[in-house]
C-alpha positions in Angstrom: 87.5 -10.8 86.0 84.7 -12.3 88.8 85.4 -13.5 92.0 83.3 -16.7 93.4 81.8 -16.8 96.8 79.8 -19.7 97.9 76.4 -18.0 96.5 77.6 -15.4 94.8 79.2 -14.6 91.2 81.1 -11.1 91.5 81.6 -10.0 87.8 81.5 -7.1 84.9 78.5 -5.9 83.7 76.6 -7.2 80.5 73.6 -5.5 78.5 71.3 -8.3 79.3 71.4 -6.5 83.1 70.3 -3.6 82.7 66.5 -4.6 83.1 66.6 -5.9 86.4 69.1 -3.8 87.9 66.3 -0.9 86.8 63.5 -2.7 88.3 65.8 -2.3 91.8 66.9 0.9 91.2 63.1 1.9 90.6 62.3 -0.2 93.8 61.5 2.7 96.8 62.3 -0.4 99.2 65.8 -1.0 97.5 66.2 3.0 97.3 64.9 4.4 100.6 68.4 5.5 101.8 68.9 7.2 97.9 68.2 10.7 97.0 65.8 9.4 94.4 64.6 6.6 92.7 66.6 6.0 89.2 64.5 6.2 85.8 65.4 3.3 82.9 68.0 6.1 81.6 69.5 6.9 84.8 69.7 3.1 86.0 70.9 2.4 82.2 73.7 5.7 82.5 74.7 4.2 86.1 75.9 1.2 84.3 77.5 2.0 81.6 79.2 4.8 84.2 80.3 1.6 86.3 81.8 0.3 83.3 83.9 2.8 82.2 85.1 2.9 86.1 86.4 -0.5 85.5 88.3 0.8 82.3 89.7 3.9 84.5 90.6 2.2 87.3 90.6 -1.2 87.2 87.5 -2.0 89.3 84.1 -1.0 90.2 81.1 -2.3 91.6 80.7 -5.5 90.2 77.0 -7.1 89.2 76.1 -9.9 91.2 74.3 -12.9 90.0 73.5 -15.8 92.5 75.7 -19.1 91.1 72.3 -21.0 91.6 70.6 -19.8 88.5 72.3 -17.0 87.5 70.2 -14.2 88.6 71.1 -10.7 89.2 70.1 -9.4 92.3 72.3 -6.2 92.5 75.7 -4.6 92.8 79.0 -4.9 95.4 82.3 -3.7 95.4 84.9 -0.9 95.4 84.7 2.2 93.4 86.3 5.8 94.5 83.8 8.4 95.6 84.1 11.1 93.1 83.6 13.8 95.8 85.9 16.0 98.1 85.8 15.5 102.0 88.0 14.8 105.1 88.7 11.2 104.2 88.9 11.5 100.8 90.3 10.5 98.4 89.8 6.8 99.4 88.1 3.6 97.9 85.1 2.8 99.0 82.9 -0.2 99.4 79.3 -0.1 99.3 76.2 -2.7 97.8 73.0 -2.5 96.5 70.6 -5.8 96.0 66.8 -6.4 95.3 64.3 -6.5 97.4 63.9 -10.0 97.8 67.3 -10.7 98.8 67.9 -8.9 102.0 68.0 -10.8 104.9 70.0 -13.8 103.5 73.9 -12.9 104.2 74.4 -12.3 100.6 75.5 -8.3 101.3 78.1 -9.9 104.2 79.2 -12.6 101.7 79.5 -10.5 98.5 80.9 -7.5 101.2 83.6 -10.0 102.3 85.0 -11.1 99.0 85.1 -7.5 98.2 87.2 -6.6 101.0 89.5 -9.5 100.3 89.8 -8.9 96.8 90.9 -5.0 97.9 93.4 -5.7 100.3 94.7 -8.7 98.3 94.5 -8.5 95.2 94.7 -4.8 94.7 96.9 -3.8 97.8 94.5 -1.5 99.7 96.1 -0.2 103.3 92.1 1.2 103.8 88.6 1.0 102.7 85.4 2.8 103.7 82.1 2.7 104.0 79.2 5.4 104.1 75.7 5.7 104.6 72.7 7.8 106.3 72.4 7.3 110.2 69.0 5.8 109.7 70.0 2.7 107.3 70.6 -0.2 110.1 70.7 -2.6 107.4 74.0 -1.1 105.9 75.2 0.0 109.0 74.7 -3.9 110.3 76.7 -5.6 107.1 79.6 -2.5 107.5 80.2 -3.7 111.8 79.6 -8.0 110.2 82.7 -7.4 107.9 84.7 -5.6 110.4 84.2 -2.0 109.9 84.3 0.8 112.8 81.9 3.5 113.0 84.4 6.7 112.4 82.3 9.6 112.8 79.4 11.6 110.7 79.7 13.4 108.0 77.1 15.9 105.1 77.6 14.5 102.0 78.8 17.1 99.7 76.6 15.9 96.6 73.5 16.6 98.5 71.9 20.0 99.1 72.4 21.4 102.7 68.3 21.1 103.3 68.2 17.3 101.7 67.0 14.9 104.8 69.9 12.4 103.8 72.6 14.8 103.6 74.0 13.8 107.3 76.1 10.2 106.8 78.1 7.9 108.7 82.2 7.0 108.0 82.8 3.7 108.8 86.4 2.0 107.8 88.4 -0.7 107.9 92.6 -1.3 107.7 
């Protein structure tokens, strides 16, 4: 399964990945808005967790690879947040690419196809978005694609003292 965007491939994961999607997920850049940046292991376990998400549930975040050349310069999709709060559960949307790729509509583009492929292809009424307050990038693509801002919540994976614990809900029907 991929999906095609003008740019962008949309598709499941190979082995070959797992190098460069370390070298982003050990990027403080790329991971400023994480708790932490990911070791080879933990980028590695990420993967293969994505993967069997796809097995559960159908879909997950999908790797991306510019069509150009065939480079992978992150992750996009839907996944469901494996966590309990008000707005849960849900499916959420949510992307991660390399440094040298921001600033280029590829999150909006990917983020678009995404959206599409949820409410049409898998029937979604509803899909959301979260972040910390301080990540205008995010928070930027999420109002592009259509999103509203629907209010602030703590993320219940993170500690009550953790500076990223406080997010924002955005959503879109």
């Amino acid at each position: 399964m991929k999906i095609l965007t003008a740019r962008l491939k949309l598709r499941e994961w190979k082995e070959a990945d797992k190098e460069p999607f370390f070298e982003l997920n050990s990027d403080p850049r790329v991971m400023e808005f994480m708790p932490k940046l990911l070791s080879k292991e933990e980028s590695d376990r990420l993967v293969e967790r994505i993967q069997a998400r796809f097995k559960e549930d159908g879909y997950s975040f999908w790797a991306v690879e510019l069509i150009e050349n065939e480079t992978l310069i992150g992750l996009m999709g839907l996944s469901i947040p494996k966590f309990d709060s008000f707005f849960t559960p849900c499916v959420e949307i949510g992307w991660r690419l390399a440094y040298d790729y921001w600033g280029k509509g590829y999150a909006t583009e990917g983020a678009k196809a995404s959206l599409n492929y949820g409410f049409h292809e898998l029937g979604l009424s509803e899909i959301v978005s979260f972040t910390v307050p301080q990540n205008i990038r995010s928070r930027r693509v999420m109002e592009r694609i259509g999103m509203h801002y629907v209010g602030e919540f703590n993320h219940p994976l993170l500690p009550k003292t953790h500076p990223l614990e406080k997010h924002v809900l955005y959503k879109i029907n």
